[in-house]
C-alpha positions, 0 to 999 in steps of 0.5 A, spaced: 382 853 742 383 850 750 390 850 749 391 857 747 389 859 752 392 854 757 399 856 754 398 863 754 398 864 746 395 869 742 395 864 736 397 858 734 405 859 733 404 853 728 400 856 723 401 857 716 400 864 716 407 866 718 410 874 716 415 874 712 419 878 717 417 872 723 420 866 718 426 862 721 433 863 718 435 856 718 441 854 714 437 851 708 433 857 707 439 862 708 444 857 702 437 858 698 437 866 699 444 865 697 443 861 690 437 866 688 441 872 689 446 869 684 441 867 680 438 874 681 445 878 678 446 872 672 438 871 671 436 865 667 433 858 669 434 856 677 431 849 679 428 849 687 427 841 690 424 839 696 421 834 699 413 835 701 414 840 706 421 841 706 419 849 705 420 850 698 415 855 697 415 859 704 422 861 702 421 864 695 414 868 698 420 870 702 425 871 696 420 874 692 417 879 698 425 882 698 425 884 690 423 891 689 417 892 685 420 897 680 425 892 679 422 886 677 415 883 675 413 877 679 409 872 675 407 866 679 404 860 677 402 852 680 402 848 674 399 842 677 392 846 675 395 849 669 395 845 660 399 848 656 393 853 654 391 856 660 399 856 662 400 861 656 394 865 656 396 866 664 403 868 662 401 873 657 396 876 661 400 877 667 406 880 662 400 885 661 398 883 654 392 879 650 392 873 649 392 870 642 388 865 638 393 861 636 399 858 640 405 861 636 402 868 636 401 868 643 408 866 644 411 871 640 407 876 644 410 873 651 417 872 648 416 881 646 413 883 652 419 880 656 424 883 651 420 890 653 419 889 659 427 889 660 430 893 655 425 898 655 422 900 662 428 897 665 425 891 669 426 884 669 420 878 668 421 874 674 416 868 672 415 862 678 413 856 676 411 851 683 409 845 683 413 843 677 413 835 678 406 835 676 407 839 669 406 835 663 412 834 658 408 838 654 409 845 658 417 843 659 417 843 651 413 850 651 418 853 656 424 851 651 420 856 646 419 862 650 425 862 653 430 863 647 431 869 646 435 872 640 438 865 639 439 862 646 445 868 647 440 872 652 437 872 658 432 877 660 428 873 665 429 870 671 425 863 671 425 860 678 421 853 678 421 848 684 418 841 685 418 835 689 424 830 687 420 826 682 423 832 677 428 829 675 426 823 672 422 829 667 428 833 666 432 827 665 429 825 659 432 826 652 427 831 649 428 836 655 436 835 655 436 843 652 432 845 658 436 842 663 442 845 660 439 851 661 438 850 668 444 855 672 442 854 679 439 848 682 438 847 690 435 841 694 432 845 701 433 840 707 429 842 713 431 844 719 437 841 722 436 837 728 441 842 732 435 847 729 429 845 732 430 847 739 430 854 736 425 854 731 420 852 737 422 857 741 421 863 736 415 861 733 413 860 741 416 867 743 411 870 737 406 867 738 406 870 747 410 864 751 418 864 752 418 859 756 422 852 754 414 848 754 418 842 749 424 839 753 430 838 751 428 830 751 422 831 746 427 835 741 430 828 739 423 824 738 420 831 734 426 830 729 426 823 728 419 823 727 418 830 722 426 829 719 426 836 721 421 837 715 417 845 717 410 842 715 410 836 719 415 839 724 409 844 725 403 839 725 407 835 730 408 841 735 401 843 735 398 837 737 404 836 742 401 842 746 394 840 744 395 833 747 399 837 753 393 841 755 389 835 756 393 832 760 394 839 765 402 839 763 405 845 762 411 841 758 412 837 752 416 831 754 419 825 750 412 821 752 407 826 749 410 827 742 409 820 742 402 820 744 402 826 739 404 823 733 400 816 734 393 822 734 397 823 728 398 817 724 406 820 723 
Protein backbone atom coordinates (compact mmCIF):
# COMPACT_ATOMS: atom_id res chain seq x y z
CA UNK A 1 0.00 0.00 0.00
CA UNK A 2 1.37 3.79 -1.18
CA UNK A 3 0.83 5.21 1.71
CA UNK A 4 2.73 2.98 3.98
CA UNK A 5 5.35 3.83 2.26
CA UNK A 6 4.56 7.59 1.97
CA UNK A 7 4.35 7.80 5.69
CA UNK A 8 7.31 5.85 6.49
CA UNK A 9 5.24 2.99 8.40
CA UNK A 10 6.12 -0.79 8.60
CA UNK A 11 2.33 -1.41 8.85
CA UNK A 12 -0.92 -0.28 8.69
CA UNK A 13 -1.13 1.24 12.44
CA UNK A 14 -4.73 0.73 12.12
CA UNK A 15 -5.05 -3.24 11.73
CA UNK A 16 -7.00 -5.45 13.54
CA UNK A 17 -4.22 -7.38 14.70
CA UNK A 18 -2.77 -5.33 17.61
CA UNK A 19 -0.55 -7.25 20.50
CA UNK A 20 -2.03 -7.45 23.33
CA UNK A 21 0.88 -5.51 25.09
CA UNK A 22 0.37 -2.34 22.13
CA UNK A 23 -3.48 -1.97 23.06
CA UNK A 24 -4.43 1.61 24.27
CA UNK A 25 -5.24 1.99 27.91
CA UNK A 26 -8.33 4.12 27.59
CA UNK A 27 -10.48 4.51 30.62
CA UNK A 28 -13.20 2.31 29.51
CA UNK A 29 -10.98 -0.29 28.96
CA UNK A 30 -9.21 0.06 32.13
CA UNK A 31 -12.72 0.51 34.54
CA UNK A 32 -13.48 -3.33 32.44
CA UNK A 33 -10.21 -4.49 33.56
CA UNK A 34 -11.58 -3.33 36.95
CA UNK A 35 -14.79 -5.04 36.80
CA UNK A 36 -13.54 -8.29 35.75
CA UNK A 37 -11.16 -8.61 38.34
CA UNK A 38 -13.71 -8.27 40.56
CA UNK A 39 -15.44 -10.71 39.06
CA UNK A 40 -12.29 -12.67 39.08
CA UNK A 41 -11.92 -12.83 42.98
CA UNK A 42 -16.39 -13.32 43.30
CA UNK A 43 -16.80 -15.48 40.20
CA UNK A 44 -20.18 -16.08 39.13
CA UNK A 45 -22.16 -14.03 35.94
CA UNK A 46 -20.85 -10.78 34.36
CA UNK A 47 -22.58 -8.81 31.41
CA UNK A 48 -20.19 -7.01 29.08
CA UNK A 49 -22.20 -4.25 26.52
CA UNK A 50 -21.17 -2.26 23.93
CA UNK A 51 -22.12 -0.69 21.17
CA UNK A 52 -20.81 -2.43 17.50
CA UNK A 53 -17.25 -1.40 17.65
CA UNK A 54 -16.96 -0.19 20.96
CA UNK A 55 -13.92 -2.89 21.73
CA UNK A 56 -16.00 -5.56 23.71
CA UNK A 57 -14.05 -8.08 22.51
CA UNK A 58 -10.43 -6.56 22.01
CA UNK A 59 -10.64 -6.14 25.73
CA UNK A 60 -11.48 -9.34 27.10
CA UNK A 61 -8.68 -11.04 24.22
CA UNK A 62 -6.83 -8.63 26.78
CA UNK A 63 -8.23 -9.84 30.09
CA UNK A 64 -8.38 -13.14 29.18
CA UNK A 65 -4.48 -13.12 27.92
CA UNK A 66 -3.63 -11.93 31.82
CA UNK A 67 -5.28 -15.51 33.42
CA UNK A 68 -2.90 -17.84 34.27
CA UNK A 69 -3.45 -20.94 32.33
CA UNK A 70 -2.86 -23.28 35.59
CA UNK A 71 -5.52 -21.07 37.11
CA UNK A 72 -8.06 -20.95 34.97
CA UNK A 73 -9.86 -22.72 31.86
CA UNK A 74 -10.97 -20.29 29.23
CA UNK A 75 -14.02 -21.57 27.05
CA UNK A 76 -15.04 -19.18 24.47
CA UNK A 77 -17.80 -19.17 22.20
CA UNK A 78 -19.75 -16.76 19.50
CA UNK A 79 -23.20 -17.94 19.76
CA UNK A 80 -24.64 -16.17 16.82
CA UNK A 81 -23.22 -19.60 15.29
CA UNK A 82 -24.29 -21.87 17.91
CA UNK A 83 -28.17 -23.93 18.76
CA UNK A 84 -28.64 -24.89 21.88
CA UNK A 85 -27.03 -28.55 20.71
CA UNK A 86 -23.89 -27.38 19.27
CA UNK A 87 -23.65 -25.06 22.20
CA UNK A 88 -23.74 -27.94 24.65
CA UNK A 89 -21.67 -30.36 22.98
CA UNK A 90 -19.08 -27.38 22.48
CA UNK A 91 -18.95 -26.65 26.08
CA UNK A 92 -18.63 -30.21 27.09
CA UNK A 93 -15.83 -30.70 24.69
CA UNK A 94 -14.03 -27.76 25.65
CA UNK A 95 -14.25 -28.86 29.61
CA UNK A 96 -12.73 -32.22 28.19
CA UNK A 97 -15.57 -34.56 28.35
CA UNK A 98 -17.85 -36.48 25.36
CA UNK A 99 -20.94 -35.33 24.84
CA UNK A 100 -23.98 -37.26 25.53
CA UNK A 101 -26.87 -38.26 23.46
CA UNK A 102 -29.52 -36.74 25.25
CA UNK A 103 -29.65 -33.17 26.63
CA UNK A 104 -30.03 -33.88 30.14
CA UNK A 105 -26.85 -36.30 30.45
CA UNK A 106 -24.77 -33.71 28.72
CA UNK A 107 -25.61 -31.22 31.03
CA UNK A 108 -24.96 -33.54 34.13
CA UNK A 109 -21.39 -33.91 32.69
CA UNK A 110 -20.91 -29.97 31.92
CA UNK A 111 -22.13 -29.06 35.48
CA UNK A 112 -19.41 -32.44 36.90
CA UNK A 113 -16.57 -31.26 34.92
CA UNK A 114 -16.93 -27.64 36.07
CA UNK A 115 -17.35 -28.89 39.81
CA UNK A 116 -14.13 -31.08 39.31
CA UNK A 117 -12.20 -28.81 37.57
CA UNK A 118 -12.59 -26.46 40.85
CA UNK A 119 -12.23 -28.64 43.56
CA UNK A 120 -10.32 -31.31 42.39
CA UNK A 121 -7.30 -29.62 40.07
CA UNK A 122 -7.78 -26.24 41.69
CA UNK A 123 -8.68 -24.50 38.51
CA UNK A 124 -11.69 -22.26 37.81
CA UNK A 125 -13.89 -22.66 34.34
CA UNK A 126 -13.66 -19.40 32.62
CA UNK A 127 -16.61 -19.67 29.90
CA UNK A 128 -16.95 -16.43 27.53
CA UNK A 129 -20.16 -16.12 25.75
CA UNK A 130 -19.69 -13.08 22.59
CA UNK A 131 -22.30 -11.98 20.90
CA UNK A 132 -24.97 -12.66 22.97
CA UNK A 133 -27.66 -10.48 21.81
CA UNK A 134 -28.07 -12.93 19.05
CA UNK A 135 -28.53 -15.97 21.17
CA UNK A 136 -31.85 -17.62 21.46
CA UNK A 137 -34.00 -17.76 24.61
CA UNK A 138 -33.61 -20.78 24.31
CA UNK A 139 -29.50 -20.93 25.07
CA UNK A 140 -30.49 -18.08 28.06
CA UNK A 141 -32.66 -21.13 29.45
CA UNK A 142 -30.08 -23.61 29.29
CA UNK A 143 -27.58 -21.58 30.78
CA UNK A 144 -30.08 -21.20 33.93
CA UNK A 145 -29.69 -25.21 34.27
CA UNK A 146 -26.06 -25.58 34.00
CA UNK A 147 -25.15 -22.72 36.14
CA UNK A 148 -27.03 -24.17 39.40
CA UNK A 149 -24.69 -25.65 41.49
CA UNK A 150 -25.56 -27.30 44.70
CA UNK A 151 -28.84 -25.41 44.94
CA UNK A 152 -27.62 -21.73 43.45
CA UNK A 153 -25.30 -21.47 46.83
CA UNK A 154 -21.94 -21.86 44.80
CA UNK A 155 -19.86 -20.66 42.03
CA UNK A 156 -17.38 -22.47 40.76
CA UNK A 157 -17.29 -20.29 37.34
CA UNK A 158 -16.59 -17.39 35.73
CA UNK A 159 -19.19 -16.64 32.88
CA UNK A 160 -18.55 -13.56 31.25
CA UNK A 161 -21.25 -12.81 28.42
CA UNK A 162 -20.99 -9.65 26.20
CA UNK A 163 -23.42 -8.34 23.72
CA UNK A 164 -24.73 -5.18 21.78
CA UNK A 165 -27.34 -3.31 23.52
CA UNK A 166 -30.48 -5.13 22.28
CA UNK A 167 -29.61 -7.61 25.34
CA UNK A 168 -31.44 -6.17 27.55
CA UNK A 169 -34.98 -6.33 25.87
CA UNK A 170 -33.92 -10.74 26.27
CA UNK A 171 -32.83 -10.18 29.67
CA UNK A 172 -35.65 -8.24 30.70
CA UNK A 173 -38.16 -10.88 29.83
CA UNK A 174 -40.20 -12.52 32.77
CA UNK A 175 -38.54 -15.99 31.97
CA UNK A 176 -34.93 -14.87 32.22
CA UNK A 177 -35.56 -13.09 35.41
CA UNK A 178 -33.50 -16.01 37.39
CA UNK A 179 -30.47 -15.39 35.17
CA UNK A 180 -30.50 -11.60 35.23
CA UNK A 181 -30.62 -12.05 39.13
CA UNK A 182 -27.51 -13.81 38.93
CA UNK A 183 -25.78 -11.39 36.80
CA UNK A 184 -23.16 -9.55 39.59
CA UNK A 185 -21.05 -7.13 37.30
CA UNK A 186 -22.44 -5.39 34.49
CA UNK A 187 -20.48 -2.86 32.40
CA UNK A 188 -21.15 -0.57 29.19
CA UNK A 189 -17.74 0.11 27.38
CA UNK A 190 -17.89 3.60 25.94
CA UNK A 191 -14.75 4.32 23.51
CA UNK A 192 -12.42 6.41 23.42
CA UNK A 193 -12.86 9.77 25.16
CA UNK A 194 -12.53 12.57 23.00
CA UNK A 195 -9.53 13.87 25.16
CA UNK A 196 -8.29 10.21 24.17
CA UNK A 197 -8.16 10.28 20.71
CA UNK A 198 -5.20 12.56 19.98
CA UNK A 199 -3.20 9.96 21.98
CA UNK A 200 -4.54 6.58 20.91
CA UNK A 201 -3.60 7.98 17.08
CA UNK A 202 -0.18 8.83 17.96
CA UNK A 203 0.47 5.22 19.82
CA UNK A 204 -0.85 3.31 17.10
CA UNK A 205 1.43 5.44 14.87
CA UNK A 206 4.40 5.39 16.88
CA UNK A 207 4.13 1.32 16.67
CA UNK A 208 3.61 1.10 13.51
CA UNK A 209 7.50 3.57 12.69
CA UNK A 210 6.04 7.44 12.58
CA UNK A 211 6.11 9.76 15.72
CA UNK A 212 5.36 12.57 14.14
CA UNK A 213 1.89 14.60 14.78
CA UNK A 214 0.51 13.50 11.02
CA UNK A 215 -3.49 14.24 12.25
CA UNK A 216 -3.70 17.97 13.35
CA UNK A 217 -5.15 19.08 16.46
CA UNK A 218 -8.23 20.55 14.12
CA UNK A 219 -8.89 16.90 12.63
CA UNK A 220 -9.20 15.47 16.22
CA UNK A 221 -12.57 17.07 16.77
CA UNK A 222 -14.02 15.95 12.99
CA UNK A 223 -12.62 12.18 13.52
CA UNK A 224 -14.44 12.22 17.15
CA UNK A 225 -17.80 13.67 15.75
CA UNK A 226 -17.69 11.43 12.90
CA UNK A 227 -16.68 7.78 14.89
CA UNK A 228 -18.19 9.04 18.71
CA UNK A 229 -14.96 7.65 19.54
CA UNK A 230 -15.91 3.92 18.74
CA UNK A 231 -12.32 1.88 18.01
CA UNK A 232 -13.59 0.29 14.75
CA UNK A 233 -14.80 3.31 13.09
CA UNK A 234 -12.19 5.52 14.79
CA UNK A 235 -9.58 2.74 13.13
CA UNK A 236 -11.61 2.67 9.57
CA UNK A 237 -11.43 6.57 9.57
CA UNK A 238 -7.75 7.17 10.02
CA UNK A 239 -6.59 4.55 7.76
CA UNK A 240 -8.45 6.35 4.91
CA UNK A 241 -7.40 9.83 6.08
CA UNK A 242 -3.82 8.67 5.36
CA UNK A 243 -4.98 6.98 2.34
CA UNK A 244 -6.59 10.07 0.88
CA UNK A 245 -3.78 12.16 2.66
CA UNK A 246 -1.26 10.48 0.28
CA UNK A 247 -3.20 11.09 -2.68
CA UNK A 248 -2.83 14.38 -2.25
CA UNK A 249 0.98 14.54 -1.28
CA UNK A 250 0.03 15.86 2.11
CA UNK A 251 2.20 14.78 4.97
CA UNK A 252 -0.70 16.07 7.64
CA UNK A 253 -4.41 15.01 8.36
CA UNK A 254 -6.44 18.14 8.43
CA UNK A 255 -10.19 18.98 9.22
CA UNK A 256 -10.91 18.91 5.34
CA UNK A 257 -9.14 15.54 4.57
CA UNK A 258 -10.98 13.65 7.49
CA UNK A 259 -14.06 14.75 5.68
CA UNK A 260 -13.25 13.79 2.21
CA UNK A 261 -12.14 10.53 4.36
CA UNK A 262 -15.37 9.89 5.60
CA UNK A 263 -17.65 11.13 2.50
CA UNK A 264 -15.10 7.65 0.73
CA UNK A 265 -16.55 5.92 3.63
CA UNK A 266 -20.08 6.63 3.52
CA UNK A 267 -19.58 7.51 7.53
Amino acid sequence: MRFLQFFGLKFNPFRKEVPIEQLFASSSSVELRSRLKFLETTRGIGLVMGEPGSGKTTGLRAYLNQLNPASYHVCYFALSTLNVREFLNGLAIELGETPAFQRVKTIHLIQQAVQSMFHERKTTPVIVLDEMHLASNAIFNELRLILNFEMDSHNPYILIMAAQPPIRAKLNLNAHLPLRQRILVKYTLQGLKEDELGNYLASRLAFAGNSDQIFLDQSLSAIYSISGGLPRVVNSLATNCLIYACQQGERYVDEECVYQAANELKL
